[in-house]
C-alpha positions in Angstrom: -36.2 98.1 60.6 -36.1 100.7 58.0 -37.8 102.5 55.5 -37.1 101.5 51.6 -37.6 103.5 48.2 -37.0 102.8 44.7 -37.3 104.8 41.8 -36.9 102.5 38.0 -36.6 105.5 36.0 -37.5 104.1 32.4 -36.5 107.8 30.4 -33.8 109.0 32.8 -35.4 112.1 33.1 -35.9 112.3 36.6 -34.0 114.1 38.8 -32.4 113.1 42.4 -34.9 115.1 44.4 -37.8 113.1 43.9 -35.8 110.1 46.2 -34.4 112.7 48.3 -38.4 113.7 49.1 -39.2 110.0 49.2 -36.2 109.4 52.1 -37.5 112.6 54.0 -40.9 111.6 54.7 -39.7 108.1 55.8 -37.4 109.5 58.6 -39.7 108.1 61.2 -39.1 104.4 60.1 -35.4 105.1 60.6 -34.5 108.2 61.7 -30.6 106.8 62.4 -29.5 107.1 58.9 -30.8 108.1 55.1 -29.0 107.0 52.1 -29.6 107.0 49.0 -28.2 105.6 45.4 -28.2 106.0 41.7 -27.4 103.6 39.9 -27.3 104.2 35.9 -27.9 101.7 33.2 -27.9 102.6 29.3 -31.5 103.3 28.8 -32.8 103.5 32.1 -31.5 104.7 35.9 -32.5 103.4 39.4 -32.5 105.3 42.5 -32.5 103.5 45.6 -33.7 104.9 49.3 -33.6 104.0 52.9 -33.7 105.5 56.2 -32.2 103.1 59.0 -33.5 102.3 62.2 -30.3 100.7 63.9 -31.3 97.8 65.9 -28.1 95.3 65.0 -24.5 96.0 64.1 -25.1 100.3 64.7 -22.0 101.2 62.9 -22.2 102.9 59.3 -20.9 100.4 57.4 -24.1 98.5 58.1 -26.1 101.2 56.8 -28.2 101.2 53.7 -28.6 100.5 50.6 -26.3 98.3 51.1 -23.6 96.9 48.6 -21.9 93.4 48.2 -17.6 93.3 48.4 -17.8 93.4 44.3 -20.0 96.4 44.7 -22.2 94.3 42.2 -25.5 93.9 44.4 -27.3 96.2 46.4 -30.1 95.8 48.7 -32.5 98.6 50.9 -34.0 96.1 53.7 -36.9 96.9 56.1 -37.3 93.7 58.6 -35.4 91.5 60.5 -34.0 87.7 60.4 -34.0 85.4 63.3 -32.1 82.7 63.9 -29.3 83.1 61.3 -25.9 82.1 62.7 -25.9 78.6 60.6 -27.2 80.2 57.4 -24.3 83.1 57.8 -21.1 80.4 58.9 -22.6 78.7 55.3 -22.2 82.1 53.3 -19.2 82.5 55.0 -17.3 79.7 52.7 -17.9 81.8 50.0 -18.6 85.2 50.5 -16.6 87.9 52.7 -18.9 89.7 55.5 -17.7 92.9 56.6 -20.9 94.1 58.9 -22.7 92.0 62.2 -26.2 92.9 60.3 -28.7 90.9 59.2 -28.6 92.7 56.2 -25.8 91.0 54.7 -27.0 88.0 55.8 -30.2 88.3 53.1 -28.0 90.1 50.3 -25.9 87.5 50.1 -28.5 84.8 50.7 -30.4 86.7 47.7 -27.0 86.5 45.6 -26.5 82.7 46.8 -30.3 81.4 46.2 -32.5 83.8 44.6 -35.7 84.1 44.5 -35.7 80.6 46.5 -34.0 82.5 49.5 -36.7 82.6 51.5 -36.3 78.3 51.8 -33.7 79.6 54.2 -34.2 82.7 56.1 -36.9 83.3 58.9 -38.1 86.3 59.5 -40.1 89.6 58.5 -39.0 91.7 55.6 -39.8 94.1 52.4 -36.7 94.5 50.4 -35.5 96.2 47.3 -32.7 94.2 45.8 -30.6 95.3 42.4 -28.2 93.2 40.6 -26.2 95.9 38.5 -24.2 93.0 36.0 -27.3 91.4 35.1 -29.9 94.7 35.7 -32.0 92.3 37.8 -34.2 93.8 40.2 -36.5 92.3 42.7 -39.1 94.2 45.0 -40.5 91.6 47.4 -42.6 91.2 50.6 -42.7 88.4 53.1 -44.8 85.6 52.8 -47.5 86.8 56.3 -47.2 90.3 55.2 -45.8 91.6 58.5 -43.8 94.3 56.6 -45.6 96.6 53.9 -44.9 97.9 50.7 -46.8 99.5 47.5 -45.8 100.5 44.4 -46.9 102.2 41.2 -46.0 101.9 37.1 -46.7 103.8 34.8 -44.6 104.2 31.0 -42.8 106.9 32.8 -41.3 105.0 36.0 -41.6 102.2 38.5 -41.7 103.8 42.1 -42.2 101.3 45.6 -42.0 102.3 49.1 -42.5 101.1 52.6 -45.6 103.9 52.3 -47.9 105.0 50.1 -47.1 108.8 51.4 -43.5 108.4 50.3 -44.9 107.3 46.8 -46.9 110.4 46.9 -43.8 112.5 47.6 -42.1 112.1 44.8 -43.9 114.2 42.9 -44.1 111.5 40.0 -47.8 110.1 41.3 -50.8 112.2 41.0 -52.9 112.0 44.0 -56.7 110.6 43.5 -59.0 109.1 45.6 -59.8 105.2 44.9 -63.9 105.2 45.4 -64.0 101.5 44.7 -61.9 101.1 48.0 -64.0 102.9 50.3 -67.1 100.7 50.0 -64.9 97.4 50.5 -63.6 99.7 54.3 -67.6 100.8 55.4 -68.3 97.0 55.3 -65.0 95.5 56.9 -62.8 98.6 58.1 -60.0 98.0 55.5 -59.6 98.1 52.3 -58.9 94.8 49.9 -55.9 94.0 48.4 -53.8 94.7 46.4 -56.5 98.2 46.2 -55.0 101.2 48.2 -57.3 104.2 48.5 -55.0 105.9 45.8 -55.9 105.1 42.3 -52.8 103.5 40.3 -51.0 102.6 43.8 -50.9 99.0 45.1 -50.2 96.9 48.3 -47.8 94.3 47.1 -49.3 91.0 47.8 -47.9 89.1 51.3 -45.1 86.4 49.5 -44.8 88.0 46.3 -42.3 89.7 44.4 -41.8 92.3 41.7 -39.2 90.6 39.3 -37.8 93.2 37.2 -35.4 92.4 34.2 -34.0 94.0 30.6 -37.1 92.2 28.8 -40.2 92.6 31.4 -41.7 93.4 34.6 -43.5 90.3 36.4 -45.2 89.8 39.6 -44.0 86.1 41.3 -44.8 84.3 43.9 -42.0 83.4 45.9 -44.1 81.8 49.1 -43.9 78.1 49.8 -47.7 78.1 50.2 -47.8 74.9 51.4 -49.5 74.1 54.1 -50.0 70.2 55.4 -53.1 69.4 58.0 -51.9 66.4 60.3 -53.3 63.5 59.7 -53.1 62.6 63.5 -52.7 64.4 67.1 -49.7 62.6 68.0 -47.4 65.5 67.7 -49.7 67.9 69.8 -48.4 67.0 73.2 -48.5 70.5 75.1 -44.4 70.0 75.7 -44.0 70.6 71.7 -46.3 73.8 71.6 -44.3 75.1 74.8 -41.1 74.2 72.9 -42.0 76.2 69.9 -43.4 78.6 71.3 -40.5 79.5 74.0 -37.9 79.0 70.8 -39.9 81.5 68.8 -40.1 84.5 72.0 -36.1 83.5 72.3 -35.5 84.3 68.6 -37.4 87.1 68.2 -36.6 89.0 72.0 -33.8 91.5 71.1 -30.7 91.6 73.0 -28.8 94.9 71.2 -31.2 97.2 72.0 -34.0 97.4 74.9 -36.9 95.6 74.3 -40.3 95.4 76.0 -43.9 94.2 74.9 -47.7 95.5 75.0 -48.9 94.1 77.4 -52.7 93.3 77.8 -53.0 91.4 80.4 -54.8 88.6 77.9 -53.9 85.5 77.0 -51.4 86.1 73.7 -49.0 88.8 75.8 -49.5 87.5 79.0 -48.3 84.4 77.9 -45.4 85.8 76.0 -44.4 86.9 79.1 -44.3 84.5 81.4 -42.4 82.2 78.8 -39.6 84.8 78.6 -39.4 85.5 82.6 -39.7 81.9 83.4 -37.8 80.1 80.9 -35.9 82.2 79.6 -35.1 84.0 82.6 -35.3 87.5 81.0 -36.5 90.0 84.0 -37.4 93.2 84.3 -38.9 93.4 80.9 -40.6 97.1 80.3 -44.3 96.3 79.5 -46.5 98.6 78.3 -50.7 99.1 78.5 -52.8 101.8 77.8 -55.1 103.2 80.6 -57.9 105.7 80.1 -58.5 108.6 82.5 -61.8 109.5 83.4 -63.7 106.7 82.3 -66.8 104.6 84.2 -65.8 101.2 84.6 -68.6 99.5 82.2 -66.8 102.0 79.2 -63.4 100.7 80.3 -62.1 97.1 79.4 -60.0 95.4 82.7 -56.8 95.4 80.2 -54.9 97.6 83.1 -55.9 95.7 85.9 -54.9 92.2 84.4 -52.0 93.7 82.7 -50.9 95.1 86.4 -51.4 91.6 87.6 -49.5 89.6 85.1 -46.6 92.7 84.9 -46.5 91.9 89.1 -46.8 88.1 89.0 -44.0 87.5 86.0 -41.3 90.4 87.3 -41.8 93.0 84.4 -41.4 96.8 84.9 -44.4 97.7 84.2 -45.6 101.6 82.9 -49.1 102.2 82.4 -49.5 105.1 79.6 -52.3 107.0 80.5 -54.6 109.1 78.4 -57.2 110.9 78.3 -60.8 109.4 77.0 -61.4 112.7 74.8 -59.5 110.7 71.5 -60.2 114.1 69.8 -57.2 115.5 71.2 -55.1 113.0 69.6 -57.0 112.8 66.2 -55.1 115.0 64.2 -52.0 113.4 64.5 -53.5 110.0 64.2 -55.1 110.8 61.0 -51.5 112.5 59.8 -49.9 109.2 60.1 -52.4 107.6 59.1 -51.6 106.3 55.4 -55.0 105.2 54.6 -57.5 104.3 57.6 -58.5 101.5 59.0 -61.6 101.9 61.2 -60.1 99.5 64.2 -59.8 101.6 67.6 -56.6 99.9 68.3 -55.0 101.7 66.1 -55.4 104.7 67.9 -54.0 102.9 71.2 -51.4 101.3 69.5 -50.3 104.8 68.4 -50.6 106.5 72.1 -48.7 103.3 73.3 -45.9 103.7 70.9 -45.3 107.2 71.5 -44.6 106.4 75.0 -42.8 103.2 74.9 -40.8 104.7 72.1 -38.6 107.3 75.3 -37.3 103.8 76.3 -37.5 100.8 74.2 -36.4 100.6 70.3 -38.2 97.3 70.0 -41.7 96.0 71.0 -43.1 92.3 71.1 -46.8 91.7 69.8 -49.2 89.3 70.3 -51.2 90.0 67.1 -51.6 86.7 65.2 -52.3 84.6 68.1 -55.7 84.9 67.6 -55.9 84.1 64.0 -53.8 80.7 64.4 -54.9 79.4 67.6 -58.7 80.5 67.0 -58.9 83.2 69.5 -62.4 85.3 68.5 -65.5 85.1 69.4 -66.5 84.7 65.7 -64.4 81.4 65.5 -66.2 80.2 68.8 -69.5 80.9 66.9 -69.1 80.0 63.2 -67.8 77.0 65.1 -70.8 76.3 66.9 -72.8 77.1 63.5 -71.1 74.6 61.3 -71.2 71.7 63.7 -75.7 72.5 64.6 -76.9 74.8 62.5 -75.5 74.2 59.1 -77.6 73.1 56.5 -80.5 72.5 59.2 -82.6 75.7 57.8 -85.8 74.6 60.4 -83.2 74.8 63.3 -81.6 78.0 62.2 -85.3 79.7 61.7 -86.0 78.7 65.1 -83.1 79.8 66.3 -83.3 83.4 64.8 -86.8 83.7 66.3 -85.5 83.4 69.6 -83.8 86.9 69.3 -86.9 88.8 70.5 -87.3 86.8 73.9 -83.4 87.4 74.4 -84.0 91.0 74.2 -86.3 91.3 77.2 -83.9 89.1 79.6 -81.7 91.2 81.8 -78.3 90.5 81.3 -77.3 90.1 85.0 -79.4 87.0 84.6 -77.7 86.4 81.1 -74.0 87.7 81.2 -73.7 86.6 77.3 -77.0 88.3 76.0 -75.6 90.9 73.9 -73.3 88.0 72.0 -76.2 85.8 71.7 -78.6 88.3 69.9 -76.0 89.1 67.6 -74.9 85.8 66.7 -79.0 85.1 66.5 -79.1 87.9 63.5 -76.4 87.2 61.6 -76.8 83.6 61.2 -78.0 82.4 57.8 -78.7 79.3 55.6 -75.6 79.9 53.2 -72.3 79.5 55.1 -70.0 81.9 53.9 -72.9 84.5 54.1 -72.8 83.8 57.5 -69.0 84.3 58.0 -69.2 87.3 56.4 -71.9 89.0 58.6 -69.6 88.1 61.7 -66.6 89.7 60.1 -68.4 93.4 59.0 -70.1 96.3 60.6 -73.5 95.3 60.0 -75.2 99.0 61.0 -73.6 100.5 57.9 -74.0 97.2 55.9 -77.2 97.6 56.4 -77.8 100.2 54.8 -75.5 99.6 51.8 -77.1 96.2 50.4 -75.1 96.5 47.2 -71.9 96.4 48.9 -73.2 93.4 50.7 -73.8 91.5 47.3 -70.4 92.6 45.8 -68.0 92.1 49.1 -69.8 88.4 49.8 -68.6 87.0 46.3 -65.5 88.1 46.6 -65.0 86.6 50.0 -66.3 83.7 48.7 -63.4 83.1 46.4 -61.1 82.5 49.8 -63.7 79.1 51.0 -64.1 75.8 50.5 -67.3 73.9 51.0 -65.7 71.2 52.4 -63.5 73.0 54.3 -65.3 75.8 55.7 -64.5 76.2 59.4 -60.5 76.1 58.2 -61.4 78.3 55.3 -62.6 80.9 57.9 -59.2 80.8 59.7 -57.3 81.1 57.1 -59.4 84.0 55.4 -58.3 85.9 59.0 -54.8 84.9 59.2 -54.6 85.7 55.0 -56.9 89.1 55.1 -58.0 90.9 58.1 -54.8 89.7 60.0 -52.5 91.7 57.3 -55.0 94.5 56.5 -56.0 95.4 59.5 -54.0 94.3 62.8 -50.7 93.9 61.1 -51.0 96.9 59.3 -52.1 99.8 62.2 -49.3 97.5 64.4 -46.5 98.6 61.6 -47.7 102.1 60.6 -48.5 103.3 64.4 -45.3 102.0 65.6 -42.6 103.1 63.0 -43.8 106.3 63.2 -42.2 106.7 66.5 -39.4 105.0 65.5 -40.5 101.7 66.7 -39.5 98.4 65.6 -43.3 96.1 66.0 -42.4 92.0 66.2 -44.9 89.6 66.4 -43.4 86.3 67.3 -46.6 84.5 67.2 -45.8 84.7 63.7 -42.7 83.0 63.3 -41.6 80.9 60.7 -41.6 77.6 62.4 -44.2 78.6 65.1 -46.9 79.1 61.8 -45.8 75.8 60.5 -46.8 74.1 63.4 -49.8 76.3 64.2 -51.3 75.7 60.6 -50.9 71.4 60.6 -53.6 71.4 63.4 -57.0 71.4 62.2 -59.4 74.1 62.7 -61.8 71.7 64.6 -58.8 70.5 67.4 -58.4 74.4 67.6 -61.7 75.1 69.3 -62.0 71.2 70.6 -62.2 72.9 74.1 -62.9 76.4 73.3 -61.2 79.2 71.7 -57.9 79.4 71.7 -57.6 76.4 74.4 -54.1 75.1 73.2 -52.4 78.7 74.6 -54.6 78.9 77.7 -53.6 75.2 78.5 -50.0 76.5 78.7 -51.2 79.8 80.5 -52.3 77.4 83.0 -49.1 75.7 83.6 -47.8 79.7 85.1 -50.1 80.1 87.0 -52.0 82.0 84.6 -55.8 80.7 85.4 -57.8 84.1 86.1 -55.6 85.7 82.5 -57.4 82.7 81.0 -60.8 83.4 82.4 -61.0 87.1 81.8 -63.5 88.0 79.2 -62.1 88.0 75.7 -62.8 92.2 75.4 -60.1 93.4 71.9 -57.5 96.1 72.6 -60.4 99.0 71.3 -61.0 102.6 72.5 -63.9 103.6 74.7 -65.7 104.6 72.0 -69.4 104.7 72.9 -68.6 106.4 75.8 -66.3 108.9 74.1 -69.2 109.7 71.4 -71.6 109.9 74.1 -69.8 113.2 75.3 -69.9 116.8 73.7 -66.4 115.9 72.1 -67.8 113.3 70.7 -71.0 114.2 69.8 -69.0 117.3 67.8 -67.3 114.9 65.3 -70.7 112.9 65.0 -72.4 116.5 63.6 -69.3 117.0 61.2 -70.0 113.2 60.0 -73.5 114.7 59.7 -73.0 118.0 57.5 -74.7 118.3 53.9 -71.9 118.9 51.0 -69.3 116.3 52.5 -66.9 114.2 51.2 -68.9 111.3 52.6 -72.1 112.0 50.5 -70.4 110.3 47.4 -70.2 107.2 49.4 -73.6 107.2 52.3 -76.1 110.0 52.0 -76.5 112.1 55.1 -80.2 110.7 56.0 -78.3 107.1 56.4 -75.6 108.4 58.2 -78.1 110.3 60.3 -80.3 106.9 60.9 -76.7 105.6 62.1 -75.8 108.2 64.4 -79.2 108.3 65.9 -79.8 104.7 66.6 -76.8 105.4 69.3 -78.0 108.4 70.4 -80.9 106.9 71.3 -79.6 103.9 72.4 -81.3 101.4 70.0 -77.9 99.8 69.1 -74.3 100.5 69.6 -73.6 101.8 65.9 -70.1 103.2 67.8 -67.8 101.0 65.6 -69.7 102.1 62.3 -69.7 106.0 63.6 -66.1 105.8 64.3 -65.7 104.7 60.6 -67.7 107.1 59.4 -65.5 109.7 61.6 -62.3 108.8 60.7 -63.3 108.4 56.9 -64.6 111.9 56.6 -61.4 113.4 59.1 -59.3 111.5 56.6 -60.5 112.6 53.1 -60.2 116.1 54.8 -56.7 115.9 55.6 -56.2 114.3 52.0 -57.8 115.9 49.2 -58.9 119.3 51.2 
């Protein structure tokens, strides 16, 4: 894991120091070695950058940017491959290997098959490869977006990086706030790709490449983008998931350096675990889960407790990082590394989590992407539940929706689900996709901004078919709030201590699998049965029946107290940033609706929050 930089100077007239200032602020992503190189051509120059995080073959001649034995190609890699004996003994024939590290392993795979390298290779990577014979250079991402990378062009240069800061650091980028981006994030917490909240700078798109050559510049796909529903449920014995599964933990648990995983005591990492202790027969694997001090129980979710339980039951060592509820003391810093926000309180956690794990482990295991593939959210339960009785029935769903007010005066010891219900109840509508849409944003600040509501639903639109709607759904999550939002806070928070994030719920055969079952066989017996169904076979029963509760912050409760309540007044003040975007009576409405205890507006206040905290720290 590393952090890459590239610099296509088009004039040569830029000097070294703007990819020395590029390397220095991506030290964090690889603070074992920087490198950089220039490599001159007869109209233009390249610089290339990386800063190495060491995680296979630690010696320096495995460090970047790497060069092939001709000293012809040359490749800055951020990622990892799994699984790559066969494909190396095969380049082996023909190529001489002088290093144990993956690296060489995809620069000569890149110099063997081009851009159709990734028909070979599984892993997660962004890459910047240059061919100095045929001044060939490619700048790609991998196809589920796991690793980032932006870039920017102008007539002047071409500059990409694993951050948009180290773009900024250059010098050769002039900083300026996106606008259009921000009203995308106050309705779904992220902003839309390829946008970045930096005008001119772009996220690369997930299985694309930047093909760069004498003649032009062109963005390719280089994804196989194929994805083939089965046309039966033969192959879906639980023994083939388990199978999968157990290979893809195997491939992606490190060995060379220690290793642990975030534990939450749910379903995706509890399950992770077990597979690895009791098939593997990996023990005493560090775990890690975040505990809150000084929090009432109905603020808290039962992440430690179940997380203690599984940590006990499956032989991990198991370190609870504790922290205190007042996130204000860690805001700063949060917001510092924080390369453009993304309103999801797990972000901060993952962050705090890091920091700690980061004094023992160089590696940690995720379970993001579980969710997305096996249909793991409570919005896939209900859009679910919509399609199959509610769809196209506009009497039912009128009745339905006038139930909301009788909900409201049932206590919910009687009704344990109440709050799900009423919410499900108003966001419901007679157009699908609307529908789908109104689960996935923060309907208190939608609310209030009906023209983003227009503009954001037809684009969203763009990603469903009508006859496919309950799949179309899935893979919207797995395509776009998977890689904006969980993927990204898991990379950014994590290599900035140093941290290597893998997510082996996303491996390249383990996808495959995951994506030939339909979306109905999914959520046949409930979300995300096909995982708990395994769980079940450890011994894993009350990890299955826990309450589905996100890895999130104590938010309401935090905004509740005078720390709290002193960011909500900031959010407040007349001549803000913010008033460009949501005028201070509306973000007043907001913040006084939980005040008051009308409705928990604590996800949209926390938006709000780290927004304004954010453009602060940027353009003050």
């Amino acid at each position: 894991m590393c952090g890459i930089s590239i610099i296509l100077d088009k004039k040569k007239s830029i000097g070294e120091e703007a990819i020395l200032r590029m390397n220095k602020s991506l030290l964090h992503r690889g603070p074992d070695a920087h490198n950089h190189v220039r490599i001159d051509h007869d109209t233009y120059r390249v610089f290339i950058g990386n800063t190495r995080l060491a995680i296979r073959d630690a010696s320096d001649i495995a460090d970047q940017p790497l060069f092939s034995e001709d000293n012809v190609h040359a490749l800055s890699y951020n990622g990892e491959l799994y699984g790559y004996d066969a494909l190396k003994k095969k380049l082996e024939k023909k190529y001489s290997f002088f290093t144990q590290s993956d690296t060489e392993v995809l620069l000569y795979s890149l110099v063997e098959y081009g851009l159709k390298f990734s028909d070979y290779i599984n892993g997660m990577y962004a890459f910047i490869y240059h061919n100095r014979k045929t001044e060939i250079t490619y700048i790609a991402r991998d196809e589920r977006g796991i690793k980032p990378l932006y870039y920017y062009e102008d007539d002047n240069c071409l500059v990409a990086a694993s951050e948009i800061e180290a773009i900024l650091q250059s010098g050769l980028v002039k900083k300026e706030l996106n606008e259009l981006a921000i009203a995308y994030y106050l309705r779904y917490k992220h902003t839309q790709r390829p946008n970045s909240f930096f005008k001119g700078i772009h996220e690369l798109e997930p299985g694309y490449c930047i093909a760069i050559n004498k003649k032009s510049t062109e963005i390719i796909n280089i994804s196989d983008g194929e994805t083939h529903e089965r046309e039966d449920n033969k192959d879906l014995h639980p023994d083939v998931l388990k199978s999968i599964l157990n290979a893809a933990f195997i491939r992606q648990y490190e060995t060379n350096v220690p290793t642990g995983i975030m534990l939450s005591g749910g379903v995706d990492s509890t399950l992770m675990l077990a597979l690895l202790s009791q098939e593997a027969g990996i023990k005493n694997i560090p775990t890690y889960t975040v505990v809150f001090r000084d929090v009432p129980g109905t603020y808290q979710t039962q992440d430690a407790l179940y997380a203690s339980k599984a940590a006990h039951q499956y032989g991990s060592t198991h370190y609870e990082v504790e922290v205190d509820f007042d996130m204000s003391k860690y805001l700063h810093d949060f917001v510092r590394i924080t390369g453009q926000p993304v309103a999801d309180s797990a972000a901060l956690l993952t962050h705090l989590l890091a920091a700690r794990a980061s004094a023992q482990v160089k590696v940690l295991l995720s379970g993001a992407g579980a969710d997305e593939l096996f249909a793991g959210y409570h919005r896939h339960s209900a859009y679910y539940f919509y399609l199959r009785f509610l769809h196209k029935r506009k009497f039912l769903i009128h009745l339905f929706k006038s139930f909301s007010s009788l909900l409201q005066i049932i206590p919910e010891k009687i009704f344990r689900k109440k709050k799900l219900w009423i919410k499900f109840l108003h966001q419901i509508d007679c157009d699908a996709v609307k529908t789908y849409v109104n689960f996935l944003s923060m309907q208190g600040l939608c609310s209030l901004l009906p023209e983003i509501q227009q503009t954001s639903t037809v684009s969203i639109k763009d990603f469903f078919s009508d006859h496919h709607l309950l799949q179309s759904a899935l893979n919207y999550d797995l395509s776009q709030y998977l890689i904006s939002d969980v993927l990204a806070i898991t990379d950014a928070m994590t290599m900035a201590h140093s941290v290597e994030a893998r997510v082996p719920y996303l491996d390249k055969e383990l996808v495959k699998y995951a994506m030939s079952i339909p979306g109905e066989y999914k959520l046949l017996k409930g979300r995300k049965w096909l995982l708990k169904n395994l769980l079940n076979q450890y011994q894993g029963t009350e990890y299955i029946l826990r309450n589905k509760e996100g890895f999130g912050s104590p938010l309401l409760y935090w905004l509740k107290q005078k720390q709290g309540q002193h960011y909500m007044r900031k959010v407040l003040k007349k001549n803000t940033a913010l008033d460009t975007f949501l005028d201070v009576e509306k973000r007043n409405t907001l913040c006084k609706a939980l005040e008051r205890g009308d409705a928990d507006t604590s996800q949209e206040v926390w938006a709000l929050i780290l927004l304004n905290e954010w453009l602060e720290y940027q353009f003050t």
